[in-house]
Legacy VTK file of the C-alpha trace (Angstrom):
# vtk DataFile Version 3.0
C-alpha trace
ASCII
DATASET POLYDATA
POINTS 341 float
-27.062 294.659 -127.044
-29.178 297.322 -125.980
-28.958 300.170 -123.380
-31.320 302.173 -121.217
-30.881 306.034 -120.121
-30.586 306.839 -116.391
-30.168 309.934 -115.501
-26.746 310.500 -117.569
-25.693 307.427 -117.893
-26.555 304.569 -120.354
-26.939 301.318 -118.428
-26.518 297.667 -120.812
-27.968 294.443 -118.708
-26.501 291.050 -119.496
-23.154 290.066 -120.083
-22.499 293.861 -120.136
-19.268 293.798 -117.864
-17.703 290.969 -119.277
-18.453 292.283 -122.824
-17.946 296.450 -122.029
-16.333 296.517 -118.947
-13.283 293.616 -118.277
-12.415 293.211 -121.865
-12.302 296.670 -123.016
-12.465 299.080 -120.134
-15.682 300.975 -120.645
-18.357 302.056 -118.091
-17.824 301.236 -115.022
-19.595 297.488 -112.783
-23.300 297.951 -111.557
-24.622 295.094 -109.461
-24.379 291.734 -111.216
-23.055 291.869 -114.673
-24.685 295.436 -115.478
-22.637 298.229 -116.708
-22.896 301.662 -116.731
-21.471 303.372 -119.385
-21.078 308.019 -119.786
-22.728 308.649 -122.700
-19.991 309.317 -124.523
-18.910 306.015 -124.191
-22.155 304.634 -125.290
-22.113 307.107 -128.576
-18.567 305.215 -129.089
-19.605 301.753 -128.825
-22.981 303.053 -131.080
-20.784 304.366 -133.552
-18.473 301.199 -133.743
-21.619 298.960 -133.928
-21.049 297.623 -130.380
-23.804 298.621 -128.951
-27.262 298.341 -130.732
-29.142 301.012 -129.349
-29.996 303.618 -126.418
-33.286 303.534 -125.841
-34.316 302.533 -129.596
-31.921 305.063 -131.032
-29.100 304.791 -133.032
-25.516 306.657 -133.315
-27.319 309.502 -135.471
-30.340 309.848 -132.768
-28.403 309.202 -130.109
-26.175 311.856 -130.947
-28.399 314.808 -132.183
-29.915 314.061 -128.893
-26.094 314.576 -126.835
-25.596 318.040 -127.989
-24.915 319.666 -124.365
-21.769 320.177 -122.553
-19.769 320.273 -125.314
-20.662 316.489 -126.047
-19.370 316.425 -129.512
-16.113 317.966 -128.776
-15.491 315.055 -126.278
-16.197 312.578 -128.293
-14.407 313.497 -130.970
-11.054 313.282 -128.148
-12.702 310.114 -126.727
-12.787 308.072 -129.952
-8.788 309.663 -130.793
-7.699 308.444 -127.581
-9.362 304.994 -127.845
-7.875 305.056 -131.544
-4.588 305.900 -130.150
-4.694 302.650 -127.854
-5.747 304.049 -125.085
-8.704 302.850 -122.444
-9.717 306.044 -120.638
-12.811 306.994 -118.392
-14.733 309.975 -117.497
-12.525 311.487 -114.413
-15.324 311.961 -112.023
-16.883 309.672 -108.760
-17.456 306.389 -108.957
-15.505 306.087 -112.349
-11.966 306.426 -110.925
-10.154 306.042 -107.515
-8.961 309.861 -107.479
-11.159 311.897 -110.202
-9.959 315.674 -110.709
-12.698 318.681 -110.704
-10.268 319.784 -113.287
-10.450 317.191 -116.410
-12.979 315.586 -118.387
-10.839 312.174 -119.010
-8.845 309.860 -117.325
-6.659 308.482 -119.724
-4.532 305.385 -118.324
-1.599 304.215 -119.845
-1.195 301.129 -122.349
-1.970 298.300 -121.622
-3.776 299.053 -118.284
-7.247 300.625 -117.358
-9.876 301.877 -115.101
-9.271 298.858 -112.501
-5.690 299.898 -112.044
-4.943 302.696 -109.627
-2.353 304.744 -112.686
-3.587 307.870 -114.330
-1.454 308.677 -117.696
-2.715 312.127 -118.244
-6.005 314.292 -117.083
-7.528 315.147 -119.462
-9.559 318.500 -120.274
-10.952 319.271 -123.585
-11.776 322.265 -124.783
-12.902 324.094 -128.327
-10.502 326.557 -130.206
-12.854 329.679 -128.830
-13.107 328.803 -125.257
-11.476 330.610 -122.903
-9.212 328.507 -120.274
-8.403 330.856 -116.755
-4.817 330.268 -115.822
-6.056 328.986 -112.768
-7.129 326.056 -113.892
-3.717 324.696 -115.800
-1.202 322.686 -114.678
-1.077 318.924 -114.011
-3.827 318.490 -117.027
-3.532 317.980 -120.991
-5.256 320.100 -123.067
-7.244 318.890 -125.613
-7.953 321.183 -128.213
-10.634 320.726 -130.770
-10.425 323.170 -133.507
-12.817 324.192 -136.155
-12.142 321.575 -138.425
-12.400 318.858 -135.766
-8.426 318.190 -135.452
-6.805 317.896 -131.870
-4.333 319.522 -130.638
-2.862 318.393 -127.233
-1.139 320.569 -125.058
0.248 319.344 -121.985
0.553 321.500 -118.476
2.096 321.451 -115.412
3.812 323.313 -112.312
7.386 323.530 -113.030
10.249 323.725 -110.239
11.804 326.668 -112.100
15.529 326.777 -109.795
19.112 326.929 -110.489
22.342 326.928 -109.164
23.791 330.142 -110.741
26.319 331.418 -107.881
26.641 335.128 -107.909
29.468 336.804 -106.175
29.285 340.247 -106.618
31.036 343.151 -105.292
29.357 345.067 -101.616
28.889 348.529 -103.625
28.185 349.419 -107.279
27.326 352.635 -108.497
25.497 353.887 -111.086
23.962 356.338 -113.209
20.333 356.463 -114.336
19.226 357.550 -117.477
16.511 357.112 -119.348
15.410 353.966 -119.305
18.863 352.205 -117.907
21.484 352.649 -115.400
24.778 352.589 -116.490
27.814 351.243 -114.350
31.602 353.257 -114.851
34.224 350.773 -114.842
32.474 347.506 -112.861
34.223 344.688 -111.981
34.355 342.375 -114.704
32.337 339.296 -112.337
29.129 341.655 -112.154
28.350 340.637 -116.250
30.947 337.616 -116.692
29.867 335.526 -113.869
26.708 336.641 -112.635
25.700 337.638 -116.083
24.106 341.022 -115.390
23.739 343.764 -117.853
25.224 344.103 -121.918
28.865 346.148 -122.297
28.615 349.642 -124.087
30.655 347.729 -126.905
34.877 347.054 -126.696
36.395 349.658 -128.356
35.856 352.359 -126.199
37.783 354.673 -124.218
35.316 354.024 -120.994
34.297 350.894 -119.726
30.607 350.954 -119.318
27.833 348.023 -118.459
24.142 348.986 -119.467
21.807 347.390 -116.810
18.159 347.186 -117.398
15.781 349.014 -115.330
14.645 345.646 -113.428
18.532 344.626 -113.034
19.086 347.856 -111.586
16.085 347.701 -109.406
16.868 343.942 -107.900
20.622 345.147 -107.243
19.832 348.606 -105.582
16.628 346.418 -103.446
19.531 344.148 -102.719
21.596 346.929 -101.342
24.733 346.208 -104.203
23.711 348.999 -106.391
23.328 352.879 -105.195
22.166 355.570 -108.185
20.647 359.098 -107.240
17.559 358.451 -105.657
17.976 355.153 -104.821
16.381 351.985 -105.344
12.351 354.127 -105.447
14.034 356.399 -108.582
14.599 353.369 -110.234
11.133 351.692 -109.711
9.238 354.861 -110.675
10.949 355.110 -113.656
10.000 351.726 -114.396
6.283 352.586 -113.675
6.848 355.407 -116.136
7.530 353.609 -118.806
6.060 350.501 -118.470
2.672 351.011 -116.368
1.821 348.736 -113.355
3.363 345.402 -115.395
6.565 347.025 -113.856
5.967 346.074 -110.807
4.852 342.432 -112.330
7.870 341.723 -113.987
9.938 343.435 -111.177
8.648 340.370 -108.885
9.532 337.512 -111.302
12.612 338.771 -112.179
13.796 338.826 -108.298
11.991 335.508 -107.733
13.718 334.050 -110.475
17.391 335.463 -109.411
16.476 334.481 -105.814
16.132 330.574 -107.130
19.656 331.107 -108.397
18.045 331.127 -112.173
19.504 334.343 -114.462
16.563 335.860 -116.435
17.296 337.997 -119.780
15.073 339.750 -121.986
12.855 337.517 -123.537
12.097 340.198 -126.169
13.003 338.789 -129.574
11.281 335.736 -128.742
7.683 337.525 -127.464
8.411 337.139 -123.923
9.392 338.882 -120.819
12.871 336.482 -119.921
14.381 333.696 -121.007
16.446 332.197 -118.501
19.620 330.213 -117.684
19.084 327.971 -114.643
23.501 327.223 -114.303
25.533 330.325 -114.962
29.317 330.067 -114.804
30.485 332.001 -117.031
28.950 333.965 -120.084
31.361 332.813 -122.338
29.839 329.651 -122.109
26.127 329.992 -121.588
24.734 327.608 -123.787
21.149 327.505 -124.785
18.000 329.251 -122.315
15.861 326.258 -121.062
12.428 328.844 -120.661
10.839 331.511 -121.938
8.859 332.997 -119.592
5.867 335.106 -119.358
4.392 337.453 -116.964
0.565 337.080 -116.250
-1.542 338.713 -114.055
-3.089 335.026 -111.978
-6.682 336.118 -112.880
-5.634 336.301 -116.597
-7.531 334.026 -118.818
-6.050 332.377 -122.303
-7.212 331.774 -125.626
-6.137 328.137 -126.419
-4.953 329.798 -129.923
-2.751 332.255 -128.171
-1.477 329.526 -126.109
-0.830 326.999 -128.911
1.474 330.044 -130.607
3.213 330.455 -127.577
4.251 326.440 -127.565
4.621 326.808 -131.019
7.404 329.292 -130.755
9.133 328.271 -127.722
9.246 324.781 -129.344
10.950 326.169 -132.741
13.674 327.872 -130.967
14.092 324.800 -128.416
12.761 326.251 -125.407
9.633 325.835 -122.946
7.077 328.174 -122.190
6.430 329.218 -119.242
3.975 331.371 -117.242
4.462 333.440 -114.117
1.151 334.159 -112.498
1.421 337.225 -109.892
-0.980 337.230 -107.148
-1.575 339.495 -104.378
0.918 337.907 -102.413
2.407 335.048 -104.254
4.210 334.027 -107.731
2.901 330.282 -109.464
4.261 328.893 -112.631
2.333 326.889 -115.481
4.260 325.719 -118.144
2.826 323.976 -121.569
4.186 321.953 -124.199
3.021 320.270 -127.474
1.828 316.629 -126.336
1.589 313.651 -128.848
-0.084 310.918 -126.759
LINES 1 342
341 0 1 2 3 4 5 6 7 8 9 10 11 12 13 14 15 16 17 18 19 20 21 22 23 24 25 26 27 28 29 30 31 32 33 34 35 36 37 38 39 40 41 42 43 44 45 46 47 48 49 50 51 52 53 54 55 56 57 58 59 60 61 62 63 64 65 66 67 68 69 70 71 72 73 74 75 76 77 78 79 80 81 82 83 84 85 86 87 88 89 90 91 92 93 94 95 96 97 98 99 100 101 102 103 104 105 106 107 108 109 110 111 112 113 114 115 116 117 118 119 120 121 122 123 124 125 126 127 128 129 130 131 132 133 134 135 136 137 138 139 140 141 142 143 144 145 146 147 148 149 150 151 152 153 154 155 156 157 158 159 160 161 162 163 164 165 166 167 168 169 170 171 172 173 174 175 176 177 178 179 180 181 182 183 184 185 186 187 188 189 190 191 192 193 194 195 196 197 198 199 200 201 202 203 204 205 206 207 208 209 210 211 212 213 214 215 216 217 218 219 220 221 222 223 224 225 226 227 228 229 230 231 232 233 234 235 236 237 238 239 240 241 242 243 244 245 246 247 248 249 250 251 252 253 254 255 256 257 258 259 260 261 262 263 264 265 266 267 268 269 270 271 272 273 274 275 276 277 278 279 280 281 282 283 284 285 286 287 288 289 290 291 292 293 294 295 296 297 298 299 300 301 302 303 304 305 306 307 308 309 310 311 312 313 314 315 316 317 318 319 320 321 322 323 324 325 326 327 328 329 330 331 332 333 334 335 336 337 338 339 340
């Protein structure tokens, strides 16, 4: 069979829906039996010998002609998927029920297909180099092509990040700030047992002393627990002089984590800002961090490489990734994981 171009679509005359459409999902019904198909569905069915031409040309022409928009990346992700036993369509109107401005595929899961209301995954695909804004994660797989045409999918979405971590801590702490910690004289035992603040100053000493961080001793003196010289703005412009304006960042997170009942801890060692423990009891029995969390500015934009290391990692040390975008006047979270459809 042959096709035609319209505008960007290929449309096939005949017994193109029963052939195209009913049986195997492509293109989408036209009056009669007449199917159009996106042409990177047409370059699919040219390149399985399903299709005879597009307008006289063959895969090769038809291809060298396709070369906008990233064409070749999404084919390469259409023909995996379709490999992989999937039908999927091009997520935009007339194609499917509820298309996304965000994706490039709707993939539908086995065994159904674009006459069924269920969308698997959204798909967007993207090359190694192209920058993705944060803004537009979440609720969508990535589909990354790389320079030697492999795929790596990376899947996204909008965590609930919340606990139940029940802190009862004492109605006055004080402290002592220096340098770039406070340090507590003889605290109750609950403040790092139970609610799982700060590290001890070791167990063989004479004093008992608990080494808070600058942000732990910023959300407990905001909180009106902790008092130092100075208060709660000493604190916070120490942080700022040490850290810059990502302070103030990672200041916000950390109280919006501890106000979701979730206990963040320096995510240092593992590249990030916290990890965190959603169900604190006791620090004796902590078990493993579910995320590791980092802070973002919400304009900031990613390389897929530097998020594929950041999956990477989280992954090898059996933990999620997640991101904490900081607006003006609000905190959103993006996580990512490695996807094998």
């Amino acid at each position: 069979m042959d096709g035609r171009l319209r505008g960007d679509e290929v449309v096939v005359e005949g017994d193109a829906r029963q052939r195209y459409y009913d049986s195997r999902g492509y293109g989408h019904p036209l009056s009669g039996n007449d199917v159009a198909l996106s042409r990177v569905e047409a370059a699919h069915l040219l390149f399985r010998g399903d299709l005879d031409s597009v307008g006289g040309a063959g895969f090769r022409e038809f291809l060298r002609e396709s070369t906008g928009d990233d064409f070749g990346a999404r084919f390469l992700v259409y023909a995996d998927l379709r490999e992989r036993g999937f039908y999927l369509s091009p997520d935009r109107e007339d194609w499917v029920a509820d298309p996304s401005a965000g994706s490039d595929f709707a993939v539908f899961p086995r065994g159904s297909g674009p006459w069924d209301d269920e969308v698997l995954y959204r798909v967007r695909v993207v090359a190694e180099r192209e920058p993705v804004p944060a803004r537009d994660l979440g609720d969508v797989v990535l589909a990354v092509v790389d320079e030697e045409s492999e795929i790596t999918y990376l899947e996204t979405n909008c965590p609930d990040v919340a606990g139940s971590t029940v802190e009862d801590l004492p109605d006055r702490l004080d402290g002592a700030l220096l340098g770039d910690r406070v340090l507590l004289w003889d605290p109750p035992a609950a403040v790092h047992e139970d609610a799982f603040y700060g590290q001890p100053l070791g167990d063989r000493g004479e004093v008992d002393v608990l080494q808070l961080s600058l942000l732990e001793a910023a959300h407990l003196a905001a909180e009106g627990v902790l008092g130092v010289e100075g208060g709660y703005e000493a604190i916070v412009e120490r942080g700022r002089d040490v850290e810059g304006e990502r302070f103030a960042r990672r200041l916000r997170v950390y109280r919006a984590l501890r106000d979701s009942d979730v206990v963040p801890k320096t995510g240092f060692k593992f590249g990030a800002d916290f990890r965190t423990y959603a169900d604190v009891t006791s620090v004796d029995d902590l078990g493993h961090s579910e995320f590791l969390v980092r802070v973002l500015p919400a304009d900031h934009v990613f390389s897929p490489r530097d998020l594929a290391l950041d999956v990477r990692l989280a992954h090898g040390v059996r933990k999620r990734i997640a991101f904490a975008l900081v607006g003006a006047d609000s905190i959103s979270w993006v996580s990512a994981s490695r996807l094998t459809p």
